[in-house]
N, C-alpha and C positions, 0 to 999 in steps of 0.2 A: 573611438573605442576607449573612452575614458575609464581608469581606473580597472581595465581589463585584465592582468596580469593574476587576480586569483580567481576567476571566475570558470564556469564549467565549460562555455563554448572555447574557454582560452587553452583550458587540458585536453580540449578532443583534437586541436589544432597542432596541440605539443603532440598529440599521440600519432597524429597521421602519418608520419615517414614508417612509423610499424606495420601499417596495413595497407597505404595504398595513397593516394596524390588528391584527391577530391573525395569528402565522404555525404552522402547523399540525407537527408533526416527527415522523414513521411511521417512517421507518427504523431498524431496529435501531443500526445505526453511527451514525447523525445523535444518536438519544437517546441512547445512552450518551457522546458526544461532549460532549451539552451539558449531562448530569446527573452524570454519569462514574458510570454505573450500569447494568448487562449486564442484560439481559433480553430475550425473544425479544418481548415482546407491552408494551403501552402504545402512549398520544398524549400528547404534550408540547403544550401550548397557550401561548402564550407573546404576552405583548402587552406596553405599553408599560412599563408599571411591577408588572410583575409575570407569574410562570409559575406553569401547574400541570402537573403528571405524572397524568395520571389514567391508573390498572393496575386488573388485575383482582387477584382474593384469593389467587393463587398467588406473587404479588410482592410483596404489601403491604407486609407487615413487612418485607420487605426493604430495599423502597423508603424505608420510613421511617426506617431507618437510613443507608442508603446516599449517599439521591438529595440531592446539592446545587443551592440556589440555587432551588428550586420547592416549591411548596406541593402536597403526596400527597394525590392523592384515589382513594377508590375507584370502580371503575370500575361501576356500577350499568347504566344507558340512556347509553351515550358519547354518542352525537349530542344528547340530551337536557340532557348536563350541560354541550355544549362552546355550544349554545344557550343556557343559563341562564349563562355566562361571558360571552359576546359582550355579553348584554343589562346587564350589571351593568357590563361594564367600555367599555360605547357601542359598543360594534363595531358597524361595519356589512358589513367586506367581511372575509375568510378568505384568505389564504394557505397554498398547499400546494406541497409538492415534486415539480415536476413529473416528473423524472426519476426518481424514485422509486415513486412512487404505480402503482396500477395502472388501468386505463380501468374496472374494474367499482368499484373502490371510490372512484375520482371521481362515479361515478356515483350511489352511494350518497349521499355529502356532498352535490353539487347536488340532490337530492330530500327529501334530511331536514333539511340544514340551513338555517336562516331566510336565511343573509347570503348574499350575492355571493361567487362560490367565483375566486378567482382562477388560476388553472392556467396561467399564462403562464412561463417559465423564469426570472421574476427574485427566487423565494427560493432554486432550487437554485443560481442564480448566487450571492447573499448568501451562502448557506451555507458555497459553494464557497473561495471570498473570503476567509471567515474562519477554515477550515482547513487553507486554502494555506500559510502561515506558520507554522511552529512553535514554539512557547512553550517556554523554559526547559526547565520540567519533561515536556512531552512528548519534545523532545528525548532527556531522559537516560533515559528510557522506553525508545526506540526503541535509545537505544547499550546497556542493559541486553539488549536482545531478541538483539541483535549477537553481545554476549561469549558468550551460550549457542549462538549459530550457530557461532563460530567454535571455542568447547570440541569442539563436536562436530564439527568439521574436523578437529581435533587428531587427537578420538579415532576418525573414521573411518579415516586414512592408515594406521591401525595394523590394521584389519579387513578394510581393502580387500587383495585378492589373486588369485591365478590362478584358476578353480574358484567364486567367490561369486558370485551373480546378481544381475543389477538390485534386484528385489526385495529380497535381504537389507540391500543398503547403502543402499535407502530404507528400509526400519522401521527399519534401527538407527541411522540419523539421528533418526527422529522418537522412535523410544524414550529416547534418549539425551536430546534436547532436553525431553520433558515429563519426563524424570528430576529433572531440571537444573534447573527452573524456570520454563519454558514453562509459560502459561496451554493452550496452543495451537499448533498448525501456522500462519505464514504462508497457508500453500496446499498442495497436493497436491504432494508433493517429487519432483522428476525426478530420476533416479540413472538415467543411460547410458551403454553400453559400445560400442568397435567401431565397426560402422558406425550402430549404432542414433543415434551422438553428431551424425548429420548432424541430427534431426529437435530442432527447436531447444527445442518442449515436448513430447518423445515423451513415454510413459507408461512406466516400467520394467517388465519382465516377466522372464519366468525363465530369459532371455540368459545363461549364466555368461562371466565376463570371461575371456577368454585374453591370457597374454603379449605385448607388443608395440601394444595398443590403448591408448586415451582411455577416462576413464572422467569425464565429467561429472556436475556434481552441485549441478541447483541448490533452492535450501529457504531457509526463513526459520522465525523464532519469534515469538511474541508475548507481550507484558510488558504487563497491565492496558490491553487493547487494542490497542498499540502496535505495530507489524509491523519485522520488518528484514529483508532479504532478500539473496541473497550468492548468486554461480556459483561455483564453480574447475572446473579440467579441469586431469586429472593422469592421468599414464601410468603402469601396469603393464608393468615391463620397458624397456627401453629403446624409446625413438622410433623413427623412420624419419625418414629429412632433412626428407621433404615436412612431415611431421609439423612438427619440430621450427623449421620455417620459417613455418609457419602459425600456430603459440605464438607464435614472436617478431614478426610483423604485428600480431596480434592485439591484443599486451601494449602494444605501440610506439602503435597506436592509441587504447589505454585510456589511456594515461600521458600522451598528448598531449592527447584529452577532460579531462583531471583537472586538467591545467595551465591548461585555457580556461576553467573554470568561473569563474564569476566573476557580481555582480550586474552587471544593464545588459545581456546578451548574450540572446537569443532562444535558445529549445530547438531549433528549426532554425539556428543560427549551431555550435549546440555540438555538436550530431548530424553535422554538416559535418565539421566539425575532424576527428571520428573517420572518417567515411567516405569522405573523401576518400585519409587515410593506407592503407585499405585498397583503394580502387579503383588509384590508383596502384599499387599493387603486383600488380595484373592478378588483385585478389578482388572486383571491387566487385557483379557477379553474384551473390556467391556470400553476401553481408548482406543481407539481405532484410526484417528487422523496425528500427526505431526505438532511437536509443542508450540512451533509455532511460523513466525514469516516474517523479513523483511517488508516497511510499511513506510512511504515518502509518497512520490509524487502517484503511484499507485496502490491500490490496496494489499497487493501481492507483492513481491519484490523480494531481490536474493536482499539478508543469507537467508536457507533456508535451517529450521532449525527441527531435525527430524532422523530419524533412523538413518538415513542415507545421506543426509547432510556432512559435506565434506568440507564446507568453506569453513577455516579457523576467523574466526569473529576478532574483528579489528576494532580501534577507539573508533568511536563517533556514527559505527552502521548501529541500525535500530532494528529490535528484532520483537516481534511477540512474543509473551509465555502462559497459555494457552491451555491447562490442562481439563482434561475433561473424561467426566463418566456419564455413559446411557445406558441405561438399563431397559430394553426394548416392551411395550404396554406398561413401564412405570413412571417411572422420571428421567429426567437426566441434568449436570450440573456441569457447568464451565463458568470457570472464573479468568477473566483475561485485564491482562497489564501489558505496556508495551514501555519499553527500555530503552535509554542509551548505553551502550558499550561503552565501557572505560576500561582505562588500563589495569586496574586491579579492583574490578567492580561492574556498577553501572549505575545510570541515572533512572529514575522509575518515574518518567512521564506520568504514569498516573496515580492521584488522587483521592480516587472514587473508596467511598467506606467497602472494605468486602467481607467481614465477619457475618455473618447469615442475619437477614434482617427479614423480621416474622412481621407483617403488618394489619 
């Protein structure tokens, strides 16, 4: 376990005497988190002074080269071998992911395995906890995944036109980005036109764009797990007042979230900032989801930064800012940036031009 002493399997390991003597890790995202090793199938077992990865033979070699920080076993009787673990290294009681796990396969564990199965939410809190904060090098992960999203801003503006449909200006985002360098899509890319741009996660379809509409466009990539994530809305042709009144609310409310960020502030304090700048201006109807979201190894992820949002925003978590107007059969406009928290501030991952760009 070389040079393990700041790494994330090494904080879940510090944190187990809080919740329980062995903690169990099923999720795809969780195990590659704390081995930094992709794979659909394995159990990570992980106790005081020591992890294993136990996979089956489709992963092995892989894992034996890949997986840090845990000892690879192969995966023969898993309940049998995570039993001959407990017993070797004193377990008495198991930890599992409660928000993860599924009700059949908890059920599984309390029947085959010897120890007290704990299912209460204090490892996925643990978990949670320790990949709230991002590390150095995940960081520059996640600004990597970025430059590839905004490359392909670049090179969308130049494809985008009267006559192209939804669908084309999502595949040739996503083409472009696994060109590039993308392990992966973020998520399913929304590319909307028209009035489609009121629906805040419509689905692109075979819309073609005409003169004088919004063509929104939100996608991300992913960099050795890593996610970024990014909106623009940009017009085809020239605007309409209302149009270009609803840019400028919109932008004036992003810009004013971007300025609050800051540690010490509640993701409801900061969600406020923005929507207050847009109800005042007689849209507050018309924002309907949360300013924004935690964004690492998955696209979603605490703090959340929204009316109900309670977590006080710490240096180094990253958060979306997010705001957005629809106006139902008209248009609708989101502009998104995503952030590092700093101590009296924050770092603005992104890049990308967002002044309303008429093409």
């Amino acid at each position: 376990m070389d040079n393990m002493a700041d790494t994330p399997l090494a904080a879940l390991m510090k944190a187990l005497p809080s919740f329980g003597e062995c903690a169990l890790i099923t999720s795809d995202t969780d195990r590659r988190y704390f081995t930094k090793m992709k794979s659909s199938a394995g159990t990570l077992a992980v106790f005081r002074d020591k992890a294993y990865l136990i996979i089956d033979f489709r992963y092995i070699e892989k894992a034996r080269k890949s997986a840090v920080g845990c000892e690879v076993l192969l995966q023969t009787d898993l309940y049998a071998q995570i039993n001959e673990l407990a017993k070797r290294h004193g377990v008495k009681r198991i930890s599992v992911c409660s928000r993860q796990i599924t009700v059949s396969a908890l059920e599984e564990m309390k029947n085959r395995l010897d120890c007290e199965i704990d299912s209460s939410c204090a490892l996925s809190d643990a978990v949670d906890e320790i990949r709230i904060c991002k590390r150095e090098e995940e960081i520059q992960c996640i600004i990597a995944a970025q430059r590839i999203a905004e490359k392909a801003f670049e090179h969308i503006l130049g494809f985008i036109s009267a006559g192209v449909s939804e669908r084309d200006i999502a595949l040739e985002l996503d083409f472009f980005m696994l060109k590039n360098g993308a392990e992966a899509l973020s998520f399913d890319t929304i590319a909307l036109s028209g009035k489609n741009t009121s629906l805040p996660h419509g689905v692109p379809s075979d819309k073609t764009v005409s003169n004088g509409e919004f063509v929104l466009m939100d996608y991300g990539a992913v960099v050795e797990g890593w996610h970024s994530d990014m909106t623009r809305t940009v017009c085809v042709g020239e605007p309409d007042e209302e149009m270009k009144k609803v840019y400028g609310i919109v932008l004036d409310a992003q810009k004013a979230a971007l300025d609050a960020v800051r540690a010490g502030i509640t993701g409801a304090q900061l969600d406020e900032t923005a929507r207050r700048i847009i109800a005042d201006a007689g849209y507050g109807g018309n924002f309907g989801h949360s300013l924004g979201h935690g964004v690492g190894m998955e696209i979603h992820e605490s703090p959340a930064a929204s009316p109900k949002g309670k977590t006080v925003l710490r240096e180094n978590m990253i958060v979306t800012v997010e705001p957005g107007i629809y106006i139902p059969d008209r248009f609708g406009v989101r502009i998104e940036d995503f952030v590092v928290v700093k101590e009296n501030g924050c770092e603005n991952m992104t890049r990308a031009a967002k002044e309303l760009i008429a093409l």
